[in-house]
VMD Tcl script that builds the backbone (N, CA, C; Angstrom):
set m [mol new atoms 318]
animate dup $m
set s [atomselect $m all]
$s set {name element resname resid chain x y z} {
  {N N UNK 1 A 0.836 -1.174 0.000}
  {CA C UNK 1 A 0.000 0.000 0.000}
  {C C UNK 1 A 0.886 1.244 0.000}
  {N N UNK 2 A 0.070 2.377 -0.475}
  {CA C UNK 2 A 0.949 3.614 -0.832}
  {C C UNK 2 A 0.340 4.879 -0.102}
  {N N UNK 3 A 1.120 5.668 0.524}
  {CA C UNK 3 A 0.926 6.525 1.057}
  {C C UNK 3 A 0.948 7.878 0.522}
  {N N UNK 4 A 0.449 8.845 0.411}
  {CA C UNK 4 A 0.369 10.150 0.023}
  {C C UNK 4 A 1.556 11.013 0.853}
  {N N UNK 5 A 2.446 12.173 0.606}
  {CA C UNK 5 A 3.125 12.928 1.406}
  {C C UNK 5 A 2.606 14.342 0.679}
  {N N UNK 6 A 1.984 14.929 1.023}
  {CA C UNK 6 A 1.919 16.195 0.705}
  {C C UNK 6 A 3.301 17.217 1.065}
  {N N UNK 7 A 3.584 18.153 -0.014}
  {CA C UNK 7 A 4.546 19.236 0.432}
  {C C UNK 7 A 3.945 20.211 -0.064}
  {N N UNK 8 A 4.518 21.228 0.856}
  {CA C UNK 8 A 4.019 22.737 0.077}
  {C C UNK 8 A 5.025 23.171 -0.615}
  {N N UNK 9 A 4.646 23.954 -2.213}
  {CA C UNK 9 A 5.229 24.390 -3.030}
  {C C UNK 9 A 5.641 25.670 -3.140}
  {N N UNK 10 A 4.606 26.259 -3.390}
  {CA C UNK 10 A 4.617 27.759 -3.754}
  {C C UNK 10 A 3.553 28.563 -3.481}
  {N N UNK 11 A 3.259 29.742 -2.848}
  {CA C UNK 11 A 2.324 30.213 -3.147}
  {C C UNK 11 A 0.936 30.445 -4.874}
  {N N UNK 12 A -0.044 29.860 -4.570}
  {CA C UNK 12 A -0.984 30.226 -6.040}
  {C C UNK 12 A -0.744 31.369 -6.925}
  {N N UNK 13 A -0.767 32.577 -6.059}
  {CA C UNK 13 A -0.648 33.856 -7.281}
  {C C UNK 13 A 1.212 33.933 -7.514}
  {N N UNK 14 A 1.654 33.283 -7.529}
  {CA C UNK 14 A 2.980 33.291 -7.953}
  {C C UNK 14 A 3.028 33.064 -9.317}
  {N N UNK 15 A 2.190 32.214 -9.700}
  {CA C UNK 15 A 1.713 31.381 -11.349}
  {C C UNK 15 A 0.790 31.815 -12.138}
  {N N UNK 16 A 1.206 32.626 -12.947}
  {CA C UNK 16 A 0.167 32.960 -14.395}
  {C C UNK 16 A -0.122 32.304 -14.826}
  {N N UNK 17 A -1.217 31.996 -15.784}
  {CA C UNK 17 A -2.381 31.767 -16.131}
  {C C UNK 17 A -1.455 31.230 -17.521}
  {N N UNK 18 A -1.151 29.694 -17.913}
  {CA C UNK 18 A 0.062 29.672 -18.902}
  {C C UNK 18 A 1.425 29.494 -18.744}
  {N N UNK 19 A 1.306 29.230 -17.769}
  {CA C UNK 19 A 3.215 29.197 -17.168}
  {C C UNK 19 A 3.175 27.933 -16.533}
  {N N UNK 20 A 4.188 27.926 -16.261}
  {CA C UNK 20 A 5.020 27.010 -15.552}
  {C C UNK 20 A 5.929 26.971 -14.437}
  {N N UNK 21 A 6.473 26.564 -13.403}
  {CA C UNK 21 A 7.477 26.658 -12.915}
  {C C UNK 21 A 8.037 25.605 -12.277}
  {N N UNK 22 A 9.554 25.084 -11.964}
  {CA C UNK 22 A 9.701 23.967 -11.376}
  {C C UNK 22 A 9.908 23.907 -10.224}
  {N N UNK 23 A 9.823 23.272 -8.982}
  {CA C UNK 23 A 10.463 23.434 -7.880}
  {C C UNK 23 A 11.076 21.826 -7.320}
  {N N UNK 24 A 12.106 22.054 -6.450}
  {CA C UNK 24 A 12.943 20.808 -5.757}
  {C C UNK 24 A 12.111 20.565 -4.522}
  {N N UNK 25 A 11.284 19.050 -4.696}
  {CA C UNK 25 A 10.899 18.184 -3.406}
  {C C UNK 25 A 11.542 17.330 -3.215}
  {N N UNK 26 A 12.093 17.196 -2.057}
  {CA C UNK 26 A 13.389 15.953 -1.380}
  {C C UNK 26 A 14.462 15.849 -2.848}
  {N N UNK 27 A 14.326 14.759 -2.947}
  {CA C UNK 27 A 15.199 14.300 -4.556}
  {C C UNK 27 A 15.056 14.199 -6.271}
  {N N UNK 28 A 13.253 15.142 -6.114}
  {CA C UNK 28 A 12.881 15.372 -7.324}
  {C C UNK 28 A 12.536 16.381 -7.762}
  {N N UNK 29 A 12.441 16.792 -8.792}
  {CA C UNK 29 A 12.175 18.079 -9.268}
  {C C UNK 29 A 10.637 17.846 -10.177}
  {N N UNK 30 A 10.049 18.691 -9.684}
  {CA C UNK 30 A 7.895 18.848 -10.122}
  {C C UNK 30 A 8.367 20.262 -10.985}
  {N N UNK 31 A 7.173 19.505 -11.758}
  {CA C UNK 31 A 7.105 20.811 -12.775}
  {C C UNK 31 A 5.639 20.999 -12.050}
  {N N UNK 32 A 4.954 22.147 -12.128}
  {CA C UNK 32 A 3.541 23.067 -12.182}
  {C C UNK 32 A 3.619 23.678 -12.940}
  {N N UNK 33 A 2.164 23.405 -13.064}
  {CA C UNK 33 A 1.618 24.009 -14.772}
  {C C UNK 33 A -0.147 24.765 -14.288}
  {N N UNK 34 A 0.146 26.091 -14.921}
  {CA C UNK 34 A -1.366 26.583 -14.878}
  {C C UNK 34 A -2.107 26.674 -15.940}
  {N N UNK 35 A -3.244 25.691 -16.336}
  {CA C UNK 35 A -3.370 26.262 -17.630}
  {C C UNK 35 A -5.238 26.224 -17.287}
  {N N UNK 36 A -5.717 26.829 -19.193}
  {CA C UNK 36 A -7.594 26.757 -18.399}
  {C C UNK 36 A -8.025 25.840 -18.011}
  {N N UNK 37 A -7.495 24.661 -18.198}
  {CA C UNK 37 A -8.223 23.364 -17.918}
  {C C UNK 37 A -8.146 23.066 -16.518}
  {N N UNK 38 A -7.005 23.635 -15.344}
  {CA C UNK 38 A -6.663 23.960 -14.521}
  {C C UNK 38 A -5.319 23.761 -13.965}
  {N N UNK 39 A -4.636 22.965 -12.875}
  {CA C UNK 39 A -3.732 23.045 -12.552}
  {C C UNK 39 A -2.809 21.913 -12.491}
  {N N UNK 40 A -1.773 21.903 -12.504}
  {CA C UNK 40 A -1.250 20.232 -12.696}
  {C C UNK 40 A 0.633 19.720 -12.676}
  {N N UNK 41 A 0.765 18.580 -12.055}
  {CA C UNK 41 A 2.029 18.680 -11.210}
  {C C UNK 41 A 3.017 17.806 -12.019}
  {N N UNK 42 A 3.932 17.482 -12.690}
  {CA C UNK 42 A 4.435 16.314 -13.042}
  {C C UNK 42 A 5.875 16.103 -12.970}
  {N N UNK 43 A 6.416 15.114 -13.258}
  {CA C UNK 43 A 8.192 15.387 -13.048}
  {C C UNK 43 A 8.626 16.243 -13.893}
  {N N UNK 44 A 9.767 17.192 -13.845}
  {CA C UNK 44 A 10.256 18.079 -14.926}
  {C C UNK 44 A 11.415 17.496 -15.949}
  {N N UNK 45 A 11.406 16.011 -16.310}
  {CA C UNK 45 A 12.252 15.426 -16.997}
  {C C UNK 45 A 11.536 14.678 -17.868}
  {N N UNK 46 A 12.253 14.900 -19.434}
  {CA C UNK 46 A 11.360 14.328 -20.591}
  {C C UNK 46 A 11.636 12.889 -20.421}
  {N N UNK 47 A 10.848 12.112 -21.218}
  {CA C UNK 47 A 11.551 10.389 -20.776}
  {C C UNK 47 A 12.256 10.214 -21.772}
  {N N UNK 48 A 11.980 10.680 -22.661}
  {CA C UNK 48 A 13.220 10.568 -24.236}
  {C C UNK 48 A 14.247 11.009 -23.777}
  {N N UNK 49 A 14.553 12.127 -23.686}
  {CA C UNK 49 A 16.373 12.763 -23.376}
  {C C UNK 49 A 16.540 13.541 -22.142}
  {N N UNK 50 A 15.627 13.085 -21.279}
  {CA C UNK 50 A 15.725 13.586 -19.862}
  {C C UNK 50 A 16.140 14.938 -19.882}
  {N N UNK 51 A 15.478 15.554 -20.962}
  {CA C UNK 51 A 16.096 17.403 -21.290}
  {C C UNK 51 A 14.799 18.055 -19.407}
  {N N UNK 52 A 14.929 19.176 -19.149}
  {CA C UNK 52 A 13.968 19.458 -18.200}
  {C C UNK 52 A 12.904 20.582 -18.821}
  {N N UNK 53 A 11.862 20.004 -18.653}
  {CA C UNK 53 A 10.506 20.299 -19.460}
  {C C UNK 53 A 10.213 21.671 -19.551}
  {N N UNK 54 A 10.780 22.655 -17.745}
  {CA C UNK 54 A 10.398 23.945 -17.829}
  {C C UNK 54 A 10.858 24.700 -18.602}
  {N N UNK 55 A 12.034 23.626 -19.512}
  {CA C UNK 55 A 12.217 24.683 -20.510}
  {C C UNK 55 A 11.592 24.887 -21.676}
  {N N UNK 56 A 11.053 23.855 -21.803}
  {CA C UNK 56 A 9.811 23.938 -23.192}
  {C C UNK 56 A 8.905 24.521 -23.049}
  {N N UNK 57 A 8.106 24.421 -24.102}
  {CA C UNK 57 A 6.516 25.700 -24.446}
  {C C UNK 57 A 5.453 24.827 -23.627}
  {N N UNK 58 A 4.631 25.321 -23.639}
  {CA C UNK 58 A 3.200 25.445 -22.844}
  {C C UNK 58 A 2.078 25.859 -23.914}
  {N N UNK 59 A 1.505 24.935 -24.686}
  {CA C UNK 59 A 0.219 25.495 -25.442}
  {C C UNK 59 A -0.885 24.736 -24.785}
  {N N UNK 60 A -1.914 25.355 -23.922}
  {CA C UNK 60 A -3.040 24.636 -23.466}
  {C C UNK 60 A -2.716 23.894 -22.881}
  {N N UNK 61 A -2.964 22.441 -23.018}
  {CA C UNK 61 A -2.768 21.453 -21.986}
  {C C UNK 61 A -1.216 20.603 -22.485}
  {N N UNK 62 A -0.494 21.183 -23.972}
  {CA C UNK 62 A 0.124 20.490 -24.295}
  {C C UNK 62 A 1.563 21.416 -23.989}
  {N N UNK 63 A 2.553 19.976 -23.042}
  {CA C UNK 63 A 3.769 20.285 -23.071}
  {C C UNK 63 A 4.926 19.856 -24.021}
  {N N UNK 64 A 5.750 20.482 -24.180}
  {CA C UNK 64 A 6.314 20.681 -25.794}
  {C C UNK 64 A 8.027 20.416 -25.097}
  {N N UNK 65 A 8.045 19.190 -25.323}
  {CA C UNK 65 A 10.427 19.146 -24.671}
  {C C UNK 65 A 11.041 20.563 -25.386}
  {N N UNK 66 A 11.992 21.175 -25.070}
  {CA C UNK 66 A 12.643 21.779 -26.031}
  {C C UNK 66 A 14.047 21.000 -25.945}
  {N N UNK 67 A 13.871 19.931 -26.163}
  {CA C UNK 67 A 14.741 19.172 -27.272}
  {C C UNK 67 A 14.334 18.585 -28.437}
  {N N UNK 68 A 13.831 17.721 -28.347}
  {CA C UNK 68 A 13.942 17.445 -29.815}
  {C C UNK 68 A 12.029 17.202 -29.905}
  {N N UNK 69 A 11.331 18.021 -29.139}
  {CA C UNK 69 A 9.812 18.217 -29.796}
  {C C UNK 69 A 8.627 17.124 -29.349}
  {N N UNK 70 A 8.922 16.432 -28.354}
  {CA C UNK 70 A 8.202 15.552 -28.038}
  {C C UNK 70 A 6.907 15.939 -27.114}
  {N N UNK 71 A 5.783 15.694 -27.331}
  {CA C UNK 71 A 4.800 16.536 -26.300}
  {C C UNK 71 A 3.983 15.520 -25.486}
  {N N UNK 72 A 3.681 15.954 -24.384}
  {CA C UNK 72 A 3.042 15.211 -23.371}
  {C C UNK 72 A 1.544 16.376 -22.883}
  {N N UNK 73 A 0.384 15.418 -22.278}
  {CA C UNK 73 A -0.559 16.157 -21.987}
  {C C UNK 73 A -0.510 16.558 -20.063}
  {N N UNK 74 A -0.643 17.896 -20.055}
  {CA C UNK 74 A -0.416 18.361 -18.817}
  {C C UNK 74 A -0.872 17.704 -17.936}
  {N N UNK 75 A -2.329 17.527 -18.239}
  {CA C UNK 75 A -3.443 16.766 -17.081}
  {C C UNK 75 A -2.955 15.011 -16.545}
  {N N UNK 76 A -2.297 14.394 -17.510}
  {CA C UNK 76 A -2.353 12.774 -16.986}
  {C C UNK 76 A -0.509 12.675 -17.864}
  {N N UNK 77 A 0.064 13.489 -18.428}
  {CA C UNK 77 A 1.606 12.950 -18.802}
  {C C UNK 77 A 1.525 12.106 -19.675}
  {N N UNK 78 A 0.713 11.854 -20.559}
  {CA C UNK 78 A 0.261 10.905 -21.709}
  {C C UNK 78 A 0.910 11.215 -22.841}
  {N N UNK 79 A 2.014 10.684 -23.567}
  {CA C UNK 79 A 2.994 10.960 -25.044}
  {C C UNK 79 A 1.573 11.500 -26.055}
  {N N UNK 80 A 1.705 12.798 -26.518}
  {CA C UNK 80 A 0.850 13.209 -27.809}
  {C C UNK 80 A 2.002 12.966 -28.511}
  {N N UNK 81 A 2.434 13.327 -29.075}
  {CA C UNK 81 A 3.233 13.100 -30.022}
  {C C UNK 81 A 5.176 12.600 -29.374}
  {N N UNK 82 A 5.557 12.074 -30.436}
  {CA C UNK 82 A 6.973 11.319 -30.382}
  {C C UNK 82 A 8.378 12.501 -30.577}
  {N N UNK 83 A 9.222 11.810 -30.095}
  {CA C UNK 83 A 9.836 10.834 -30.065}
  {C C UNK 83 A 9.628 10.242 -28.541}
  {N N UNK 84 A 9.181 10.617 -27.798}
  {CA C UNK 84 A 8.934 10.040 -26.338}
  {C C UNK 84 A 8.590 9.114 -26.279}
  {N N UNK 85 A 8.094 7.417 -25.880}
  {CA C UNK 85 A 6.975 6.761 -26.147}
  {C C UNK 85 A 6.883 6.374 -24.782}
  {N N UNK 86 A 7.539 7.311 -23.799}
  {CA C UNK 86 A 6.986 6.894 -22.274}
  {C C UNK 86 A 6.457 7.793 -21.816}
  {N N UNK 87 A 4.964 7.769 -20.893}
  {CA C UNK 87 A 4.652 9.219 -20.445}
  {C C UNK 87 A 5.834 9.494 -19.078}
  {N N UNK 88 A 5.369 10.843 -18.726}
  {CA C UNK 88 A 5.516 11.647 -17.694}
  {C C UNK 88 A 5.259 11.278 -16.453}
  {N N UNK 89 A 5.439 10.804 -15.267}
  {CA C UNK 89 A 4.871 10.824 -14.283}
  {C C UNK 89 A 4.026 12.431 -13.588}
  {N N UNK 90 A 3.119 11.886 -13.662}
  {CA C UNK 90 A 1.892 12.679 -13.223}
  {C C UNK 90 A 1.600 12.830 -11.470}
  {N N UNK 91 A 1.335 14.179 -10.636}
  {CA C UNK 91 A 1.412 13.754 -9.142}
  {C C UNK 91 A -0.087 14.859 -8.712}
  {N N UNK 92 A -0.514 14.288 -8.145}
  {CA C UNK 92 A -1.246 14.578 -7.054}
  {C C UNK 92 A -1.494 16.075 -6.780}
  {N N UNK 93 A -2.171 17.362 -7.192}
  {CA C UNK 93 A -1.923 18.703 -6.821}
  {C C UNK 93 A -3.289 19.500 -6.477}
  {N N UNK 94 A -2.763 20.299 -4.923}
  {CA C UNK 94 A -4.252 20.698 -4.688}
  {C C UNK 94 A -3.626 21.964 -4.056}
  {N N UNK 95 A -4.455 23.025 -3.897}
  {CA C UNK 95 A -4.405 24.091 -3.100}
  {C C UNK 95 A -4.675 24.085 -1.669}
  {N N UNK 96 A -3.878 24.475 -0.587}
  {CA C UNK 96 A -4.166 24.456 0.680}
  {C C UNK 96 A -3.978 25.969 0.892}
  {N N UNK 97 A -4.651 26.660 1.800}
  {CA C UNK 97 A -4.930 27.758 1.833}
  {C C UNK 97 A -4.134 28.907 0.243}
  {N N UNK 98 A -3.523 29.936 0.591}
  {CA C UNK 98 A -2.969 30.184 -0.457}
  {C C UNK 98 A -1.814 29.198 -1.581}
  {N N UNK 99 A -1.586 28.082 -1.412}
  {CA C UNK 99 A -0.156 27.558 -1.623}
  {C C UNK 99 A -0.729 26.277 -2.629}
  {N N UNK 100 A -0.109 25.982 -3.013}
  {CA C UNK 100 A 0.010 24.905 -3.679}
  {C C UNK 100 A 1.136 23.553 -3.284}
  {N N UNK 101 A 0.321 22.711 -3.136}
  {CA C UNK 101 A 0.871 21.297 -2.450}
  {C C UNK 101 A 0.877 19.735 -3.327}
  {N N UNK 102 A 1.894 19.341 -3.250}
  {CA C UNK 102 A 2.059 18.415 -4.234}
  {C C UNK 102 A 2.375 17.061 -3.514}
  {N N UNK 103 A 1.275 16.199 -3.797}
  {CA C UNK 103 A 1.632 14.626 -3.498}
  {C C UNK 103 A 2.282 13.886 -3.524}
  {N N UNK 104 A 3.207 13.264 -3.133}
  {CA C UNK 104 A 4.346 12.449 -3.643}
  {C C UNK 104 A 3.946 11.157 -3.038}
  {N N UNK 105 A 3.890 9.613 -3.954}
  {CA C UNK 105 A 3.461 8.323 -3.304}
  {C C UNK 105 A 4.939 8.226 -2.529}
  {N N UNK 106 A 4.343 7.263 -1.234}
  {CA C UNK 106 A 5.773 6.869 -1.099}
  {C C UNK 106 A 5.399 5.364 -0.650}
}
mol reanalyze $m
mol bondsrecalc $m
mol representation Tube
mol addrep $m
């Protein structure tokens, strides 16, 4: 059985509407993503060339490597398009008072 660890991230209004940002929990690095569909947490490493995601584009729900173009969907880390053919790990993200808090199984 798996346990939930919540951490706090960042404050909410830190993040525009379209952005991104990454932050360091224990030994991993989460990407957050704000987009309309809403909000959403995942590792910041592509699975193709382990490039780090915050450096790629953000259209809607789709994240874009800026290496060599591979896109994943914000909401669940699901390969849209290649060269990737592994998703993203996807985590757990909710608002606790102002902040944003991210799940980690352990």
């Amino acid at each position: 059985m798996t346990d939930t660890t919540w951490h706090r991230a960042f404050p909410v209004d830190e993040l525009a509407d379209g952005t991104m940002r990454a932050v360091v929990i224990g030994a991993r690095e989460i990407l957050i993503l704000k987009t309309r569909a809403g909000c959403f947490a995942l590792d910041n490493t592509c699975t193709h060339a382990e490039a780090r995601m915050v450096e790629g584009r953000l259209r809607g729900t789709r994240l874009v490597c800026p290496l060599h173009g591979a896109c994943y969907d914000v909401r669940d880390g699901k390969v849209l398009g290649g060269p990737a053919t592994l998703p993203i790990a996807s985590h757990a993200l909710r608002v606790v008072g102002r902040h944003f808090e991210v799940g980690l199984e352990s």
